[in-house]
C-alpha positions as CSV (number, residue, x, y, z in Angstrom):
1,X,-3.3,-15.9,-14.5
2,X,-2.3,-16.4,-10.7
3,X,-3.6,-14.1,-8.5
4,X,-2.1,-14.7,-4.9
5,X,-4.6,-13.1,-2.1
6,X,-3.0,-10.9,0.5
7,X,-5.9,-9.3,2.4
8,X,-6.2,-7.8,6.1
9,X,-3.9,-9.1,8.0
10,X,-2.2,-9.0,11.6
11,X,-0.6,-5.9,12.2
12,X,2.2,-5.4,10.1
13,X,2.8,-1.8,10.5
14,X,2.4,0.9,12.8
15,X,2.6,4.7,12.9
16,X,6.0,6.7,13.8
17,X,6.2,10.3,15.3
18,X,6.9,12.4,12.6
19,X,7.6,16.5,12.6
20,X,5.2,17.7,9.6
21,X,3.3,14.6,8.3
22,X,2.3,11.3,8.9
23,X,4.7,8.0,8.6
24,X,4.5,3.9,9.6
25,X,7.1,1.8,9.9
26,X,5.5,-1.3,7.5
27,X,7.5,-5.2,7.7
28,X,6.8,-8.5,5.6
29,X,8.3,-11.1,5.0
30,X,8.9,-10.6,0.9
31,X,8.9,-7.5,-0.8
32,X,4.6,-8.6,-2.3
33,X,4.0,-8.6,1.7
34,X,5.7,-5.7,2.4
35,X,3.3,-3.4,-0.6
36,X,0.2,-5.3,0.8
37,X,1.4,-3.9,4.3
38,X,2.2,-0.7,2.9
39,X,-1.6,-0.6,1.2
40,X,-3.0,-1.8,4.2
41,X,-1.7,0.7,6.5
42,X,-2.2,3.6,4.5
43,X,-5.6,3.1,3.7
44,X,-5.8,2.0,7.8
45,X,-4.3,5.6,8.6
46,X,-7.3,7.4,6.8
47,X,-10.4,5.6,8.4
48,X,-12.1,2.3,6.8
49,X,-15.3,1.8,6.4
50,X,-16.7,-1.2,8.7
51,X,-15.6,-4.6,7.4
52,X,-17.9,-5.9,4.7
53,X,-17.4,-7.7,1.5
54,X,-15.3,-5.7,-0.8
55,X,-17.9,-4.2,-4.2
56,X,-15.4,-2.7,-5.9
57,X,-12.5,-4.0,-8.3
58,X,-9.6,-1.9,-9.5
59,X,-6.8,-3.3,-11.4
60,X,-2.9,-2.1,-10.9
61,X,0.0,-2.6,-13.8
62,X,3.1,-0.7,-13.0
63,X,7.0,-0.7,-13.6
64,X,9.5,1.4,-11.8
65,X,13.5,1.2,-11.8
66,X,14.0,0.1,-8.2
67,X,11.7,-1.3,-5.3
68,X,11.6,2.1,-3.6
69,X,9.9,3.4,-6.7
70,X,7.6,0.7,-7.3
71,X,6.8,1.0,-3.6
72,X,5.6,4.3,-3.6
73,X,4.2,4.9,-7.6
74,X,2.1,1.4,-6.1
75,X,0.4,3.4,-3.0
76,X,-0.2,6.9,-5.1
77,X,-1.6,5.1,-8.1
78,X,-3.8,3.5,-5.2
79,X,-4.4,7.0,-4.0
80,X,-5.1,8.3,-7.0
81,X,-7.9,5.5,-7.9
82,X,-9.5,5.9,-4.6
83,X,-10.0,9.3,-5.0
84,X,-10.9,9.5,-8.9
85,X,-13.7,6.8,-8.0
86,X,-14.1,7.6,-4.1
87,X,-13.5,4.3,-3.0
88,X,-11.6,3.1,-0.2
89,X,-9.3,-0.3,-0.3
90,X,-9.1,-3.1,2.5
91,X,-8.0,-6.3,0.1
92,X,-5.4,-6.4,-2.7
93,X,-4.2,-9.6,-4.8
94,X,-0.8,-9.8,-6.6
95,X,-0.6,-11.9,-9.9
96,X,2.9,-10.8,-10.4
97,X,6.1,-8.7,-8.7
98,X,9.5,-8.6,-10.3
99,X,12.9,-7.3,-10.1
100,X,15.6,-6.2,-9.8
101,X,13.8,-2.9,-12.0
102,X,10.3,-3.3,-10.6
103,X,7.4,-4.5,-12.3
104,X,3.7,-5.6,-10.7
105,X,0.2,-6.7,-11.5
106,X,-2.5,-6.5,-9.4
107,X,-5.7,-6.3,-8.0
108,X,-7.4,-3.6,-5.2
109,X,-10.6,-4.6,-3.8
110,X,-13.0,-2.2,-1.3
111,X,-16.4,-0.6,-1.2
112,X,-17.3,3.6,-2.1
113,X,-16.6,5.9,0.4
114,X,-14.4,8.5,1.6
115,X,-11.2,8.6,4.6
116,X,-13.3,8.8,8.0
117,X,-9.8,10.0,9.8
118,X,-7.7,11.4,7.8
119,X,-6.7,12.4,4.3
120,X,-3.5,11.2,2.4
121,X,-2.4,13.5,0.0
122,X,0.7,11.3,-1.4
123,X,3.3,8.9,-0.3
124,X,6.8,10.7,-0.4
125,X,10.4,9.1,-1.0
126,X,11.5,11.0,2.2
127,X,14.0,9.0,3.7
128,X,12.7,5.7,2.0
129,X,14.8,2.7,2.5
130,X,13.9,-1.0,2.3
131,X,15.7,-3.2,4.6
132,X,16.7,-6.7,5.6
133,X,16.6,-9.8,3.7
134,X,14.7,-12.4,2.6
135,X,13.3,-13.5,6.2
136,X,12.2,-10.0,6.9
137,X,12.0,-6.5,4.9
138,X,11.4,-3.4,6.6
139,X,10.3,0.4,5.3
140,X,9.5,3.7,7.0
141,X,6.9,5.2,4.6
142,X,6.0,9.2,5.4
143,X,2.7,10.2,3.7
144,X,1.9,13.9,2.6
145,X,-1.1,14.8,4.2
């Protein structure tokens, strides 16, 4: 198995106004960037703990019918694991992503604790759309918080 390492990286997101909840507007350059991005920020949004090397392992096998689906079913089942084991995620590794339905295999990696910030209930389909092509894909994400 392949595991390709996507980890902290430059700024590839950044949070929006929005009325009620919380929402960042994520890039990359392939659709595996773009869920790293999307992990990244959202766990960013909530408070990390300081950087250190990552003691936990969690691993991620999920199918959805479109990209928009496996985009969010990807953050909440991250969501969920963080807060059934109260762990927080700063490193994830993708062995596989497909399409045109959406299928992925992968790996979360962080240390116990808890959102310092603030606490993400869920991530929502409101107004979800990916866009652009293969140079550059774009999302607005809004959390439920």
């Amino acid at each position: 198995m392949r595991w390709e390492a996507m980890g902290r990286s430059d700024a590839h997101f950044r949070e929006v106004e929005h009325t009620a909840d919380l929402a960042v507007e994520v890039w990359g350059k392939d659709f595996p960037s773009l869920l790293v991005h999307a992990a990244e920020a959202m766990f960013a949004l909530q408070g990390l703990p300081r950087a250190v090397e990552p003691t936990v392992r969690r691993r991620v096998e999920l199918s959805a019918p479109d990209r928009e689906s496996l985009l969010v079913d990807w953050l909440n089942e991250l969501l969920y694991l963080s807060e059934s084991h109260d762990e927080l995620y700063t490193a994830f590794e993708l062995a596989e992503v497909s399409g045109p339905g959406a299928a992925l295999r992968a790996r979360a990696f962080g240390q116990k604790g808890h959102p310092t910030k603030r606490k993400i209930k869920a991530a929502t389909f409101h107004d979800l759309r990916i866009a652009g092509d293969s140079g550059e894909l774009r999302t607005r994400i809004v959390f439920d918080v």
